[in-house]
C-alpha positions in Angstrom: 28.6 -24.4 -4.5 25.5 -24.6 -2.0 23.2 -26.5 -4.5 23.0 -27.5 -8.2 20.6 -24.9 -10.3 17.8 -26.4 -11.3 18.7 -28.4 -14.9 18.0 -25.8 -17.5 16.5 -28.3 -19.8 12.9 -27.2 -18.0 13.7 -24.1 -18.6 16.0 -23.8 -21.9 14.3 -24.5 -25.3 15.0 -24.8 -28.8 12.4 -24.5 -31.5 13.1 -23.8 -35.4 9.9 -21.3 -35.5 11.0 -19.4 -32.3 13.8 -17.1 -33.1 14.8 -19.5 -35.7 16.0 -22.8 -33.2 18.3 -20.4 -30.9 17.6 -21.3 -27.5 14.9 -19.5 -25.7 14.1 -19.4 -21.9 10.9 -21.4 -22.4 7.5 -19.1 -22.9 9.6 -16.2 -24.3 11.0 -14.9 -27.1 14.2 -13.9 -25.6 17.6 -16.2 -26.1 20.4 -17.3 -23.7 22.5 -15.2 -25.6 20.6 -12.1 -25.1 20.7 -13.2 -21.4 24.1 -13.6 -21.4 24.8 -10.6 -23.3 22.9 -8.3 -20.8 24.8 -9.9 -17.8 27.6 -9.0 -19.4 27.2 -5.8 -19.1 24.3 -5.3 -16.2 24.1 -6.8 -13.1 21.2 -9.0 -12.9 18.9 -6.7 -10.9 19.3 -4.6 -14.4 18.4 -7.7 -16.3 15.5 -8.6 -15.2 14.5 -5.0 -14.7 14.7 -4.9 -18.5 12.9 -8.6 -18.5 10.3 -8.5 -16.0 9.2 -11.8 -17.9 12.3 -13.9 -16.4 12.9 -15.0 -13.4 15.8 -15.6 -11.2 15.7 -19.7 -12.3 15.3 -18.6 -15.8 18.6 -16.5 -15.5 20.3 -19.8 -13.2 18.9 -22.1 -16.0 20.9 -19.6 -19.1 23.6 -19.9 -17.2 23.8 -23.4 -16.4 23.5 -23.6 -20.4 26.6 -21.6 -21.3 27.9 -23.6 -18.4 27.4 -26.8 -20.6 27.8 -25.9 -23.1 31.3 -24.5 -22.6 32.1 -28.0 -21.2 31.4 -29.5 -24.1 33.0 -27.6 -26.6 36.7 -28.6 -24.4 35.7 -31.6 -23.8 34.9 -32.0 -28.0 38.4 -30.4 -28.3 40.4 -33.0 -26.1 39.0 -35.8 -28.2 40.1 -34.2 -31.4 42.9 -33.8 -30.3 43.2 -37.8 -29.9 
C-alpha cells in the first residue's frame, strides 16, 4: 500500500444522540454503514455524488473502520478460542 489512510478516529464518531451511538463521519448524520452499504453497490464517484457532504478522507476514514474493526472481531475469536 502507498501510505496509511489518515486514522479514522478524526474522522469517525460515535455519539448516543447522533443516530443513536452508530458511528458517524464526524459533522454528519450519515453512518459508516451507510457508507459501506452504498460502496457496495456504487462506485465511489456514485457515493459521494449522492453525499456531496463527504469527502474522499471521509470515505478512506469508513473504510479504515470496517478495516478495524474486522480485525478485531478475528482477532476476539482466536482468543476465545484459547
Amino acid at each position: 500500500m502507498a501510505h496509511e489512510p489518515e486514522h479514522y478516529q478524526h474522522r469517525i464518531t460515535q455519539d448516543p444522540e447522533i443516530m443513536v451511538g452508530k458511528p458517524v463521519v464526524k459533522g454528519t448524520r450519515i453512518p459508516v454503514e451507510r457508507v459501506l452499504a452504498h460502496l457496495e453497490e456504487n462506485d465511489r464517484a456514485d457515493l459521494l455524488e449522492a453525499f456531496p457532504e463527504l469527502t474522499d478522507e471521509d470515505v478512506r476514514a469508513c473504510l479504515a473502520y470496517a478495516r478495524i474493526a474486522v480485525e478485531r472481531q478475528r482477532t476476539a475469536a482466536v482468543w476465545l478460542r484459547w
